[in-house]
C-alpha positions as CSV (number, residue, x, y, z in Angstrom):
1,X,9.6,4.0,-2.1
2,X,7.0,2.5,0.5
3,X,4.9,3.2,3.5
4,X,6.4,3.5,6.6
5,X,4.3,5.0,9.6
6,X,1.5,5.9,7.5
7,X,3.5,8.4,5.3
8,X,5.0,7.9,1.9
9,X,8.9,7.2,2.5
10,X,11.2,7.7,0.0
11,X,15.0,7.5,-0.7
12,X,16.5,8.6,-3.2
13,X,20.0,10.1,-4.6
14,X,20.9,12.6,-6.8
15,X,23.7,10.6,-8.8
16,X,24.7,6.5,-8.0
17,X,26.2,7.0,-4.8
18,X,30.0,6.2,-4.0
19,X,31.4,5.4,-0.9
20,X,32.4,9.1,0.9
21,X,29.7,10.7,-0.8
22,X,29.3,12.5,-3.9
23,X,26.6,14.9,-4.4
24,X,26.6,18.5,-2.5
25,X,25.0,19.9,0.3
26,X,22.5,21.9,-1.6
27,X,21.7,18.6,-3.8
28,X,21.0,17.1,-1.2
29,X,18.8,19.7,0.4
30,X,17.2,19.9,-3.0
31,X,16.2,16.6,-3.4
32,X,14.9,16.1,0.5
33,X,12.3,19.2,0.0
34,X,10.9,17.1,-2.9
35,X,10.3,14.1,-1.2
36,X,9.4,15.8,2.2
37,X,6.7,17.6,0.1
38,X,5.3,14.5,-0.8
39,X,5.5,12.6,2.2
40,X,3.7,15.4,4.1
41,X,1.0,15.3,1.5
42,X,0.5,11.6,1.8
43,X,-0.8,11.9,5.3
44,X,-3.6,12.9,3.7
45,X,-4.7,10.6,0.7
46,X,-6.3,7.1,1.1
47,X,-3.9,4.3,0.7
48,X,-6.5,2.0,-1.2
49,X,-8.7,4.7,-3.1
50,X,-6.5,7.5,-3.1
51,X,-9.5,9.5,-1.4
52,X,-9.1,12.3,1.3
53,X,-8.1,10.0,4.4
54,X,-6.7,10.3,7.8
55,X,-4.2,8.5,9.9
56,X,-6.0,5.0,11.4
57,X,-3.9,3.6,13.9
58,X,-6.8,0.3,14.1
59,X,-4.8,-2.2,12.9
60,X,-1.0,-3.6,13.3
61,X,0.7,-1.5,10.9
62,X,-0.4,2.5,10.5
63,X,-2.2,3.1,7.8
64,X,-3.8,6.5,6.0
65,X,-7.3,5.7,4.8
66,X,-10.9,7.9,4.1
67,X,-13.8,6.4,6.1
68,X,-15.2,3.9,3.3
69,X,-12.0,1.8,3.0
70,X,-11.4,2.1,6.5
71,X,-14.8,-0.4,6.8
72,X,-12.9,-3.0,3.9
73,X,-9.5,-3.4,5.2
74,X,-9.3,-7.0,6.6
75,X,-8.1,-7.3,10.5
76,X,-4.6,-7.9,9.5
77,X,-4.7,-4.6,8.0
78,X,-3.1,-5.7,4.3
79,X,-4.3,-3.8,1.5
């Protein structure tokens, strides 16, 4: 898990995976509309505070942040 282009990226298997594959089609659509949920609703939610927050493209790196940590967040943009 970690952020990548200001969303919550996750990746994740249903069973160890093996070489060729081993979990089905509907598995795997199963487990993507779980962490596609989840990534589309941290688009929304502050980084730092977990606050409503938007998408702030001000620094290096993308980051979601509400207005108040927007002001904290140093110019390398690290948390």
């Amino acid at each position: 898990m970690k952020q990548k282009w200001g969303s919550l990226a996750f990746q994740a298997f249903p069973r160890p995976w093996q070489h060729g594959g081993n979990w089905t089609d509907a598995e795997h659509a199963r487990l993507h509309a779980v962490t596609d949920a989840f990534a589309d609703r941290s688009e929304g939610i502050c980084e730092r505070c977990a606050a409503n927050g938007s998408l702030r493209e001000s620094w290096r790196i993308l980051l979601v942040l509400c207005d108040r940590c927007e002001t904290l967040i140093p110019e390398h943009g690290h948390l």
